[in-house]
HTML snippet that shows the backbone in 3Dmol.js (N, CA, C, O; Angstrom):
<script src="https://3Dmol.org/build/3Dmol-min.js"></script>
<div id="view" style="width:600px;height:400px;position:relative"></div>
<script>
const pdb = `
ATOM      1  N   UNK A   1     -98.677  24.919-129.651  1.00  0.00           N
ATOM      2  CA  UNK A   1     -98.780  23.475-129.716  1.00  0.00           C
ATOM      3  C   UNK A   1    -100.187  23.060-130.139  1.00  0.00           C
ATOM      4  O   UNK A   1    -100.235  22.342-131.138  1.00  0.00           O
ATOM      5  N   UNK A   2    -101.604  23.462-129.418  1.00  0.00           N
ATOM      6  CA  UNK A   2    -102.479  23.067-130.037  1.00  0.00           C
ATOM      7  C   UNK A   2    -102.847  22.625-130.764  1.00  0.00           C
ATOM      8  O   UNK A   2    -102.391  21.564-131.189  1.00  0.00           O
ATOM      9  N   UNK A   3    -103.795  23.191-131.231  1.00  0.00           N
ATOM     10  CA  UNK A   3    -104.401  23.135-132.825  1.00  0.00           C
ATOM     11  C   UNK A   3    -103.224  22.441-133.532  1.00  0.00           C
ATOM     12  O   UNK A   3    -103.052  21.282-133.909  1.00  0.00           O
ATOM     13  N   UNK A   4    -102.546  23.447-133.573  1.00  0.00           N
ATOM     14  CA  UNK A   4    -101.149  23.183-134.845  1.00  0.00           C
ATOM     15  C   UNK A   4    -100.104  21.819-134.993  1.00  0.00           C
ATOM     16  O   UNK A   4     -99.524  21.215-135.895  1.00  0.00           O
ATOM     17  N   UNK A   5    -100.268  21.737-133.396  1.00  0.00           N
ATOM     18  CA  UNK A   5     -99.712  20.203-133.347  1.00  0.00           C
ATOM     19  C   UNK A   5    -100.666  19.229-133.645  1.00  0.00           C
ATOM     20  O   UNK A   5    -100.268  18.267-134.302  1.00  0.00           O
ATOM     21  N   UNK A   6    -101.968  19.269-133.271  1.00  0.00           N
ATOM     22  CA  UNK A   6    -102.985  18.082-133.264  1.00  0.00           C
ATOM     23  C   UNK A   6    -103.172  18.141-134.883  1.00  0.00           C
ATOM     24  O   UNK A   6    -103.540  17.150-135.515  1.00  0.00           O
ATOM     25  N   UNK A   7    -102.840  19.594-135.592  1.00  0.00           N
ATOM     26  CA  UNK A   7    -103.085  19.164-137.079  1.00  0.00           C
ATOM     27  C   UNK A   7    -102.155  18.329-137.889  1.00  0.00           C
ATOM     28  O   UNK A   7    -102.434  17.463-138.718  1.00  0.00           O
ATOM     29  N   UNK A   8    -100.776  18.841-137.411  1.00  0.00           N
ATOM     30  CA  UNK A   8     -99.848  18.316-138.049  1.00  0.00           C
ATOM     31  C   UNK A   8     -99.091  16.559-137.550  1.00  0.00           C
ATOM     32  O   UNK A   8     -98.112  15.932-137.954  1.00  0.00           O
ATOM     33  N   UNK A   9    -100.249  16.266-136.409  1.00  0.00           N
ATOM     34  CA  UNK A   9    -100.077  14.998-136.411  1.00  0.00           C
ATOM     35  C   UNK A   9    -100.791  13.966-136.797  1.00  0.00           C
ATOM     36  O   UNK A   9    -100.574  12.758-136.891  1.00  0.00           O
ATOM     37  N   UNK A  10    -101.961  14.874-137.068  1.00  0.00           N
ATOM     38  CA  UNK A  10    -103.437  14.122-137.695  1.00  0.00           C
ATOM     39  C   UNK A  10    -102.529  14.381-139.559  1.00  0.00           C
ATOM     40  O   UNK A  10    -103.252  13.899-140.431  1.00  0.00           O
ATOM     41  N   UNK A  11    -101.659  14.794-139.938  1.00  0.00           N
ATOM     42  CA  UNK A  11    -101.310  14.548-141.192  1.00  0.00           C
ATOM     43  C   UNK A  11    -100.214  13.525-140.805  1.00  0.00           C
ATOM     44  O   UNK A  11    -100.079  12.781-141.776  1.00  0.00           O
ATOM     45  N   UNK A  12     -99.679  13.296-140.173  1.00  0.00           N
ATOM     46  CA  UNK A  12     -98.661  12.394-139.632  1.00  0.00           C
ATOM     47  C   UNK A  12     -99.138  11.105-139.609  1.00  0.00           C
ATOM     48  O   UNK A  12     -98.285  10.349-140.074  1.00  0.00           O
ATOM     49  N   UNK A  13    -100.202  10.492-139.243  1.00  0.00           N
ATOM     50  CA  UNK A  13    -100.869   9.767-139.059  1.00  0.00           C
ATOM     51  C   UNK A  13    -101.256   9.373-140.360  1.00  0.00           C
ATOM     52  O   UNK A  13    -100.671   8.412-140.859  1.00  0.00           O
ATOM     53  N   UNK A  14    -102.295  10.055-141.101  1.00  0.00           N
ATOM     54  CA  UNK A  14    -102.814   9.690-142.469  1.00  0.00           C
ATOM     55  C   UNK A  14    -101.933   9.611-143.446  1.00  0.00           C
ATOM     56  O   UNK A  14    -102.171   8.886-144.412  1.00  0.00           O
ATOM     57  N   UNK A  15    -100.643  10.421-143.353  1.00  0.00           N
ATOM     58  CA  UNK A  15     -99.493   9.839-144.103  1.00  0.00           C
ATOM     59  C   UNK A  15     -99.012   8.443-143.958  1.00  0.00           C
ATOM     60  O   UNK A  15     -98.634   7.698-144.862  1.00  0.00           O
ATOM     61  N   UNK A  16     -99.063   8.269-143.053  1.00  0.00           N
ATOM     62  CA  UNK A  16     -98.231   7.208-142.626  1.00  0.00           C
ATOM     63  C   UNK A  16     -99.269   5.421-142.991  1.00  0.00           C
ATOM     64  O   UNK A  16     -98.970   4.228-143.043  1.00  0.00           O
ATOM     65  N   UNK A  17    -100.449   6.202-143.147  1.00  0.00           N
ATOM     66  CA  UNK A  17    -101.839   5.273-143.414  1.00  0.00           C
ATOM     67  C   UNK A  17    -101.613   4.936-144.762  1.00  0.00           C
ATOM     68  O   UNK A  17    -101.367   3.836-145.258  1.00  0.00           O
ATOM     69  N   UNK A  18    -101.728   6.002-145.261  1.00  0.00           N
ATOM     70  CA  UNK A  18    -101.716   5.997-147.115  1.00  0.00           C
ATOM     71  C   UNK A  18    -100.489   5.128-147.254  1.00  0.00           C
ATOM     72  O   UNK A  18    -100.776   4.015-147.696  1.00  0.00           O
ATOM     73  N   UNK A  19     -99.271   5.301-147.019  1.00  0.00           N
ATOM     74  CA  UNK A  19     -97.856   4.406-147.535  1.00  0.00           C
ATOM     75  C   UNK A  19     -97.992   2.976-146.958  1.00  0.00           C
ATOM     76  O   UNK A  19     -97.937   2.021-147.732  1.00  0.00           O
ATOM     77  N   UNK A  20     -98.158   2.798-145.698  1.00  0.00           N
ATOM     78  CA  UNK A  20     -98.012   1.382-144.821  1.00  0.00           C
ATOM     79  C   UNK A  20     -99.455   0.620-144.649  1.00  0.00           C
ATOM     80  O   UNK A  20     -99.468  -0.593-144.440  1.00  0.00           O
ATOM     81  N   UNK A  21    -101.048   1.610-144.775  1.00  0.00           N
ATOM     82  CA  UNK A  21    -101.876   0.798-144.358  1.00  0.00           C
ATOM     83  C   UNK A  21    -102.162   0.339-143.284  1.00  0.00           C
ATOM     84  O   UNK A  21    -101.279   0.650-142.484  1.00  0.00           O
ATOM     85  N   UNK A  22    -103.042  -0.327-142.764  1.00  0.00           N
ATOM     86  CA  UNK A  22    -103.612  -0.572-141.921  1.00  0.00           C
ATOM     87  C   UNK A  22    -103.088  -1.734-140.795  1.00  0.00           C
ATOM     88  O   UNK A  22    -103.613  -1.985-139.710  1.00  0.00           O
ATOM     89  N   UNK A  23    -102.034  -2.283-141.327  1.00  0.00           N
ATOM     90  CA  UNK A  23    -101.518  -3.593-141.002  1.00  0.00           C
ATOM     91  C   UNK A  23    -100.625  -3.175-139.922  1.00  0.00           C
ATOM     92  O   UNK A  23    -100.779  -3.852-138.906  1.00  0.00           O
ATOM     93  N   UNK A  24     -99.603  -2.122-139.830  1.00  0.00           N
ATOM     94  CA  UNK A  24     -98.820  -1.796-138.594  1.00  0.00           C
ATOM     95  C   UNK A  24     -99.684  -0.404-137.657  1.00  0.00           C
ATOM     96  O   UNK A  24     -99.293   0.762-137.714  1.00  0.00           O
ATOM     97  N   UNK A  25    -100.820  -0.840-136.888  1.00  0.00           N
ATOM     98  CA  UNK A  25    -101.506   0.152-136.177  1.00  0.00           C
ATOM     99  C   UNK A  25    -100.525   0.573-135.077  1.00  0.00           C
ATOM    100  O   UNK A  25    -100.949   1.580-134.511  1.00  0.00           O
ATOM    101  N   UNK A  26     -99.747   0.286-134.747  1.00  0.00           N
ATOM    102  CA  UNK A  26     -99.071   1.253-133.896  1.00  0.00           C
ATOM    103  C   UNK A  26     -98.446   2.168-134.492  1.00  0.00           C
ATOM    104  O   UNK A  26     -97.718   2.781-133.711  1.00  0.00           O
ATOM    105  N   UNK A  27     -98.402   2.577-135.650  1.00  0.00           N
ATOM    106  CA  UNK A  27     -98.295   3.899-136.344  1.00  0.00           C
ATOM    107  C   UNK A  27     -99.346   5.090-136.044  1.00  0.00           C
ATOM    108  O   UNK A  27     -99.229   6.235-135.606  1.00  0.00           O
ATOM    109  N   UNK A  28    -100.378   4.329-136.462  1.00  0.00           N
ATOM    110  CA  UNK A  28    -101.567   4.755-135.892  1.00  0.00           C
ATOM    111  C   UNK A  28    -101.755   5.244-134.546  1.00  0.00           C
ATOM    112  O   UNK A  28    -101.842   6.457-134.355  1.00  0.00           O
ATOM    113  N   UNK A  29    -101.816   4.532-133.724  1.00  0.00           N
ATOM    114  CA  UNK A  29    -101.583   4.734-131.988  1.00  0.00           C
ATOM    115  C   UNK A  29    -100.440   5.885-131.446  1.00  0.00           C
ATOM    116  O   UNK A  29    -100.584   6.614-130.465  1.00  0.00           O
ATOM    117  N   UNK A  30     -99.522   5.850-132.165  1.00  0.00           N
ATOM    118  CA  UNK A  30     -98.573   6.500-131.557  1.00  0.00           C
ATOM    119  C   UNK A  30     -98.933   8.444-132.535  1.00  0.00           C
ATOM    120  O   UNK A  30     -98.564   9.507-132.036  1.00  0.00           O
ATOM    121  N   UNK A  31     -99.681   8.325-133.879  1.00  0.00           N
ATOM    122  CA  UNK A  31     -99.877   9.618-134.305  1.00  0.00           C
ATOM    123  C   UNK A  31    -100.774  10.058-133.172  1.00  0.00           C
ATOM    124  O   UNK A  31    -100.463  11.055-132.521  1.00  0.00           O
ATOM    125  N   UNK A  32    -102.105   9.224-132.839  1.00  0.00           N
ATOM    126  CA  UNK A  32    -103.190   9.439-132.053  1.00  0.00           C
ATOM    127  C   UNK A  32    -102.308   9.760-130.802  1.00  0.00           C
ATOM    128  O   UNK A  32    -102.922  10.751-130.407  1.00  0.00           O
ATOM    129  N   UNK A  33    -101.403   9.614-130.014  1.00  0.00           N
ATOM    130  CA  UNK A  33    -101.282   9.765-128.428  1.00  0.00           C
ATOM    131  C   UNK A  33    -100.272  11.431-129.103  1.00  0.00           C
ATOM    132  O   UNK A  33    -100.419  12.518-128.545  1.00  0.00           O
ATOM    133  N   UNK A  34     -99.479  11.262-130.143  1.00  0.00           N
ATOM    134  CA  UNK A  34     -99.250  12.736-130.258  1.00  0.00           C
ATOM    135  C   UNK A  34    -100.219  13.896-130.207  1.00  0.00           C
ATOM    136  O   UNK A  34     -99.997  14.940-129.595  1.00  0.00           O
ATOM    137  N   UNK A  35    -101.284  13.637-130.883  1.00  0.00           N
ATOM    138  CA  UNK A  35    -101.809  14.837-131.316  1.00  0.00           C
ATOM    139  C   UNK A  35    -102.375  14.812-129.839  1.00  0.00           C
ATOM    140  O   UNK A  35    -102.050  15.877-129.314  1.00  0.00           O
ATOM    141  N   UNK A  36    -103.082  14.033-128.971  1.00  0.00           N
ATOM    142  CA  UNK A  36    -103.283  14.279-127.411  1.00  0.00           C
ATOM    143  C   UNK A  36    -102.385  14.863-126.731  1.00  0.00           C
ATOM    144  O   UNK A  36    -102.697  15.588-125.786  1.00  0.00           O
ATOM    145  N   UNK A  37    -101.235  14.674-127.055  1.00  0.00           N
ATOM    146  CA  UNK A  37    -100.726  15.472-126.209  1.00  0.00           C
ATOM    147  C   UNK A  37    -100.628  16.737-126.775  1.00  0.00           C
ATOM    148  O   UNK A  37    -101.005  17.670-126.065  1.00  0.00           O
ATOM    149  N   UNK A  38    -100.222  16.982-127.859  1.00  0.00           N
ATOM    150  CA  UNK A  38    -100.611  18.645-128.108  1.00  0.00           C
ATOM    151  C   UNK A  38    -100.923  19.349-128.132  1.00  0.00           C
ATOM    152  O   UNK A  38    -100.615  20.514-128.386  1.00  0.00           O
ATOM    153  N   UNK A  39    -102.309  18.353-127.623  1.00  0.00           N
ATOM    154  CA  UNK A  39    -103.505  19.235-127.326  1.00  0.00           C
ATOM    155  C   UNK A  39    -103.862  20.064-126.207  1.00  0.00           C
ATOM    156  O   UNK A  39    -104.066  21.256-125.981  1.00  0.00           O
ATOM    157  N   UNK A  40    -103.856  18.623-125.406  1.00  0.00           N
ATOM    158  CA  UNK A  40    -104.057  18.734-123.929  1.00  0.00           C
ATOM    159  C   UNK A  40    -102.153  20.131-123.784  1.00  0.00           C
ATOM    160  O   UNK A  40    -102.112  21.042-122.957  1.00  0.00           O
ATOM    161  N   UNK A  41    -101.524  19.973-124.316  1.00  0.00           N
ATOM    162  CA  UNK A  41    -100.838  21.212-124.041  1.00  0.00           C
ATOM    163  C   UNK A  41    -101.065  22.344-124.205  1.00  0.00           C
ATOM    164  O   UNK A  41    -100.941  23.116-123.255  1.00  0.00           O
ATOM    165  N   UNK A  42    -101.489  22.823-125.523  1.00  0.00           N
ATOM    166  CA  UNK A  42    -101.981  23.555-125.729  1.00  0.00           C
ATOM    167  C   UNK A  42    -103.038  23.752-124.910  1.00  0.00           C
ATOM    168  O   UNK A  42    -103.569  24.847-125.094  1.00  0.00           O
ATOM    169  N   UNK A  43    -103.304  23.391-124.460  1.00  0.00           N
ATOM    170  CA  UNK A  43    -105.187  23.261-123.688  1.00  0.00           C
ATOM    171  C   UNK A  43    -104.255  24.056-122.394  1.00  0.00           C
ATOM    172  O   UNK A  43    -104.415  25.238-122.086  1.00  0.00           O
ATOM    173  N   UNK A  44    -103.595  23.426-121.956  1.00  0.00           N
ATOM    174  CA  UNK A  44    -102.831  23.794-120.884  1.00  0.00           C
ATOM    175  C   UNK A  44    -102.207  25.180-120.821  1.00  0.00           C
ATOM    176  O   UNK A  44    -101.938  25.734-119.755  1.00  0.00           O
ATOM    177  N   UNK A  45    -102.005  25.676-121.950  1.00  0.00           N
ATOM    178  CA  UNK A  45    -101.574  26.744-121.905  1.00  0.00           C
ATOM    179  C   UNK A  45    -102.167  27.949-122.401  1.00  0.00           C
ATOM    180  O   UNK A  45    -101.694  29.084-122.342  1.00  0.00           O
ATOM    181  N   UNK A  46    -103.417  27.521-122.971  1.00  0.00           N
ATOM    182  CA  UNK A  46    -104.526  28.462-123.497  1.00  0.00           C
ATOM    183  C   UNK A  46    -105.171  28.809-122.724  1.00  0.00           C
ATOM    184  O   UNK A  46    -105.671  29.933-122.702  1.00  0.00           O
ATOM    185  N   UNK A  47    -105.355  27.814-121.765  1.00  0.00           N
ATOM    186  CA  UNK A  47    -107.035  28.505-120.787  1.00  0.00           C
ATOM    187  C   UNK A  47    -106.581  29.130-119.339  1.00  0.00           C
ATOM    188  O   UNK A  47    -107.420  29.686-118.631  1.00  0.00           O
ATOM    189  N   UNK A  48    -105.291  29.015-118.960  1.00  0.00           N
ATOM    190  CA  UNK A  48    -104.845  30.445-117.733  1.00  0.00           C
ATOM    191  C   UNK A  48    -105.055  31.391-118.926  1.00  0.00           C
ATOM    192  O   UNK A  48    -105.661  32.459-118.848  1.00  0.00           O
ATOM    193  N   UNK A  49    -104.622  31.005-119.783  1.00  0.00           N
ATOM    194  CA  UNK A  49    -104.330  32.664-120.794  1.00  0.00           C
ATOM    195  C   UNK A  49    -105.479  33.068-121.116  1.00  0.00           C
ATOM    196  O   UNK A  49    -105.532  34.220-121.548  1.00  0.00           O
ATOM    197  N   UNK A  50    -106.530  32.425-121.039  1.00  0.00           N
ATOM    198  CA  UNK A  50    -107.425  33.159-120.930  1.00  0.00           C
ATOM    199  C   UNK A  50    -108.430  33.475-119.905  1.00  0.00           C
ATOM    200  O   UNK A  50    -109.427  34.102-120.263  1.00  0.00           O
ATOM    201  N   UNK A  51    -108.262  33.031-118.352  1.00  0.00           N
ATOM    202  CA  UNK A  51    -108.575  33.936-118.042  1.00  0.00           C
ATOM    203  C   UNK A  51    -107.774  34.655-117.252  1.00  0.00           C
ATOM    204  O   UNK A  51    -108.182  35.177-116.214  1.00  0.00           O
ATOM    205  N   UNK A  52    -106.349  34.760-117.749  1.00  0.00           N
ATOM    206  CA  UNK A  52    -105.584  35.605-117.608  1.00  0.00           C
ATOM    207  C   UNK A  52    -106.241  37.158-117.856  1.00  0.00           C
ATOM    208  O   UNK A  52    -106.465  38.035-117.021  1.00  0.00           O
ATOM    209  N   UNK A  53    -106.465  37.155-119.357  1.00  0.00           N
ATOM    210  CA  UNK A  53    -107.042  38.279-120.365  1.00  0.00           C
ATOM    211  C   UNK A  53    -108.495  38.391-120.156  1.00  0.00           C
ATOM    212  O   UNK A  53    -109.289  39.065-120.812  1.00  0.00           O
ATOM    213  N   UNK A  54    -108.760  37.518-118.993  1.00  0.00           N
ATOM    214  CA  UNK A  54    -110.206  38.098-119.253  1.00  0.00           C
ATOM    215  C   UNK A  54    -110.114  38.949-117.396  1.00  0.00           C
ATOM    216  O   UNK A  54    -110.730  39.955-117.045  1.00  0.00           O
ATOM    217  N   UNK A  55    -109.113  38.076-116.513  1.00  0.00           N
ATOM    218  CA  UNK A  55    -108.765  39.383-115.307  1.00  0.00           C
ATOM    219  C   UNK A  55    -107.760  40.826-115.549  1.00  0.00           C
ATOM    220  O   UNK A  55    -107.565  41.811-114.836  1.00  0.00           O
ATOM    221  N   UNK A  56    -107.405  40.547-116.485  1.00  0.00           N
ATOM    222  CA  UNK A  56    -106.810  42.011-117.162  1.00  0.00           C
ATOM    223  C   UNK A  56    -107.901  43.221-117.669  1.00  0.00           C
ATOM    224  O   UNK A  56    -107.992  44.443-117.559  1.00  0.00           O
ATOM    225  N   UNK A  57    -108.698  42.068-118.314  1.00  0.00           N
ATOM    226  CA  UNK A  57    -110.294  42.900-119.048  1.00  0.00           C
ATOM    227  C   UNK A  57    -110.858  43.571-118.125  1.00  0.00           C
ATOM    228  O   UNK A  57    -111.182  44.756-118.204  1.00  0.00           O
ATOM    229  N   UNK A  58    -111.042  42.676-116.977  1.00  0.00           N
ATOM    230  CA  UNK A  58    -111.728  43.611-115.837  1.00  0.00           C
ATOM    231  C   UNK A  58    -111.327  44.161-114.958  1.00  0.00           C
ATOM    232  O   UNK A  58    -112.032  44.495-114.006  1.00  0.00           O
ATOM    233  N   UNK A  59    -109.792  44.452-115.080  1.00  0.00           N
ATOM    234  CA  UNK A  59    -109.252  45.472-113.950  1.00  0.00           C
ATOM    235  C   UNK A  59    -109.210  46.845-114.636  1.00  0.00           C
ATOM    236  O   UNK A  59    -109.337  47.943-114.094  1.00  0.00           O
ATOM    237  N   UNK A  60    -109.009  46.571-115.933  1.00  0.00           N
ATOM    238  CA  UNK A  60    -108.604  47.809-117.082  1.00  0.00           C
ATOM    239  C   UNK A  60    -110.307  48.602-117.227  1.00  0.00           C
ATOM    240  O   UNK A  60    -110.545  49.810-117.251  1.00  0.00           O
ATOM    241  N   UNK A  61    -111.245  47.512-117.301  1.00  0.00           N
ATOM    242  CA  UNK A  61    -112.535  47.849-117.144  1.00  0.00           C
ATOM    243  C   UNK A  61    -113.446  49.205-115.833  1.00  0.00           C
ATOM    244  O   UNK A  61    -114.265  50.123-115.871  1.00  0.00           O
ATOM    245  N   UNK A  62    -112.503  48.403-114.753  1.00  0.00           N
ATOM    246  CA  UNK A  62    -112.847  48.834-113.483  1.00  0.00           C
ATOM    247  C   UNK A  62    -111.919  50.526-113.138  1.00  0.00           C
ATOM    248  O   UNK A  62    -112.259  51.320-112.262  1.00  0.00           O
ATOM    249  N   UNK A  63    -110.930  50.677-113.938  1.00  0.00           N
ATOM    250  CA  UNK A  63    -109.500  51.755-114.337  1.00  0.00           C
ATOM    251  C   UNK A  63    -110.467  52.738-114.669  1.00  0.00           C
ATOM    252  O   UNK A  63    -110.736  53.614-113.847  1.00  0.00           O
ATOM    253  N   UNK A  64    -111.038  52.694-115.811  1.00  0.00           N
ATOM    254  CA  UNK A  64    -111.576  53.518-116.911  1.00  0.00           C
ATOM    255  C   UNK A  64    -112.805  53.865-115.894  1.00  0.00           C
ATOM    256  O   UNK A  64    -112.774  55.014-115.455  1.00  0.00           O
ATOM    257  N   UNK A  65    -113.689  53.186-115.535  1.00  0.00           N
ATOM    258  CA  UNK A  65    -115.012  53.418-114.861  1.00  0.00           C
ATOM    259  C   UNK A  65    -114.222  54.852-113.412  1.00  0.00           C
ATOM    260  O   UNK A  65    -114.184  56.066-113.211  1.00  0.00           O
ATOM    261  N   UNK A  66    -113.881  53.886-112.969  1.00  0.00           N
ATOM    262  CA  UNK A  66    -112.530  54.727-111.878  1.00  0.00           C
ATOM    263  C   UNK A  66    -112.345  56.487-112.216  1.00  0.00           C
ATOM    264  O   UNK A  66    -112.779  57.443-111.574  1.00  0.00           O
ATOM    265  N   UNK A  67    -111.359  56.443-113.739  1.00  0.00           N
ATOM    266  CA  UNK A  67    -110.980  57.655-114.345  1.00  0.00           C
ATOM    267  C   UNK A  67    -111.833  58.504-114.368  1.00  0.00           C
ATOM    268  O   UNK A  67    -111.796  59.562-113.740  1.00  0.00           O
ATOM    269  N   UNK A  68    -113.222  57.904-115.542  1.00  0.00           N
ATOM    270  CA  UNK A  68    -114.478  58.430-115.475  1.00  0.00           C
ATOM    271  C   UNK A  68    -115.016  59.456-114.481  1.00  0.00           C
ATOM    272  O   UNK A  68    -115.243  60.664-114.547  1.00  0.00           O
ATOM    273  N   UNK A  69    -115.154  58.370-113.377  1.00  0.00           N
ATOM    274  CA  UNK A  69    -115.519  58.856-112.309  1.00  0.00           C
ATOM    275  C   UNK A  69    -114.816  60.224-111.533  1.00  0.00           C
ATOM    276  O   UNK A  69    -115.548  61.148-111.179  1.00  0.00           O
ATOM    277  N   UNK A  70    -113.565  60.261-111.339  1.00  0.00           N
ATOM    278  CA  UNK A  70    -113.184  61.367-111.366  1.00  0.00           C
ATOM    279  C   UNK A  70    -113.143  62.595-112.182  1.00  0.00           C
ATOM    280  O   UNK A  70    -113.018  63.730-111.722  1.00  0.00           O
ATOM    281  N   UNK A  71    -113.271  62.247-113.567  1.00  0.00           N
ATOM    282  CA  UNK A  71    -112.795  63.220-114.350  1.00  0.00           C
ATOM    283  C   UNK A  71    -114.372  63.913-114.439  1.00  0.00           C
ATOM    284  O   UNK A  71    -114.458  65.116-114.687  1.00  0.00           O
ATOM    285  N   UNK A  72    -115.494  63.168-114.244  1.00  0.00           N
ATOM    286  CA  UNK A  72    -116.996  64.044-114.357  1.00  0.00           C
ATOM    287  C   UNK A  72    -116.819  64.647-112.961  1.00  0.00           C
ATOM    288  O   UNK A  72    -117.428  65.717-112.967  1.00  0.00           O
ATOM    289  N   UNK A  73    -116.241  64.427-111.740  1.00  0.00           N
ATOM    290  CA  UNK A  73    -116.235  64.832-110.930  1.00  0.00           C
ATOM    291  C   UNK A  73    -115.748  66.589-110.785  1.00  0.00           C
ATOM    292  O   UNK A  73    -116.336  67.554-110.298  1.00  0.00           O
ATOM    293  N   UNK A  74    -114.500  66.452-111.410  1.00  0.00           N
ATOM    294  CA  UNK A  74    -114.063  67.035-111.638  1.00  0.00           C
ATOM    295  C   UNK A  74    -114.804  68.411-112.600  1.00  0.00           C
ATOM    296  O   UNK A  74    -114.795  69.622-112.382  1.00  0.00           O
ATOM    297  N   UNK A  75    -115.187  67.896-113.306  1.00  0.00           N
ATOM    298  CA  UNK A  75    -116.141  68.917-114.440  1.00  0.00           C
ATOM    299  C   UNK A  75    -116.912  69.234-113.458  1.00  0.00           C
ATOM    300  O   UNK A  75    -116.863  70.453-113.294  1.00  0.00           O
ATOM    301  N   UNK A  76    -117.738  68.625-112.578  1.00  0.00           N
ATOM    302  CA  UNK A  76    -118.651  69.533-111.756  1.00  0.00           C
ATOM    303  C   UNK A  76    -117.940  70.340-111.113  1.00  0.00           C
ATOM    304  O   UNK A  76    -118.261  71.514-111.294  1.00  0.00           O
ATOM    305  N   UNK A  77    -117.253  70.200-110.557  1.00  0.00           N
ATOM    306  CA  UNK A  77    -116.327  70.934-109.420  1.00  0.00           C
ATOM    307  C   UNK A  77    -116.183  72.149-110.177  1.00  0.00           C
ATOM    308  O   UNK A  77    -116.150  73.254-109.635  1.00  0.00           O
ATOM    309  N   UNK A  78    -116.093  71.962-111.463  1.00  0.00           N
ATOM    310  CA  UNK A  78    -115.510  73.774-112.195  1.00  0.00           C
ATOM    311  C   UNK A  78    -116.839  74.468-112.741  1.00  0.00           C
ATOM    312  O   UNK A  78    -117.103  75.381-113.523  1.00  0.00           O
ATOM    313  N   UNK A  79    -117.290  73.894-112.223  1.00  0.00           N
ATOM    314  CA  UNK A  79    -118.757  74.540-113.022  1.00  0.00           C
ATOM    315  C   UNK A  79    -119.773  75.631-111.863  1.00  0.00           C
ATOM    316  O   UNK A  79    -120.815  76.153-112.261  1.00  0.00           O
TER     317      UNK A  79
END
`;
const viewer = $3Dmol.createViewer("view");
viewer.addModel(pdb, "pdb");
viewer.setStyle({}, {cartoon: {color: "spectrum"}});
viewer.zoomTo();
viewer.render();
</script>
């Protein structure tokens, strides 16, 4: 929805400018409260997702350090 909506209503809008003009602004008003909301949706659904992916980053982070840790352990142990 984002981006993609707020773009394709910001062409919605200026279309609708170019043919009718300035004289019926609630054309206007109503492109403007679309692309807000597309946004703010998108908004809504972008930013758990990210830090969704950014608590994934650091568990997968904390995995590897983890593995590490055993697996040099391990090398000493045979040595």
């Amino acid at each position: 929805h984002g981006l993609l909506g707020a773009t394709l209503g910001i062409i919605k809008v200026f279309r609708r400018l170019s043919v009718q003009g300035l004289e019926q602004m609630e054309y206007f008003a109503g492109g403007i409260s679309e692309v807000l909301v597309t946004t703010a949706t998108g908004l809504l659904i972008a930013i758990p997702a990210l830090f969704f992916a950014f608590y994934l980053n650091g568990l997968l982070a904390r995995k590897i350090i983890q593995y590490e840790t055993l697996y040099l352990a391990e090398i000493e142990k045979d040595r």
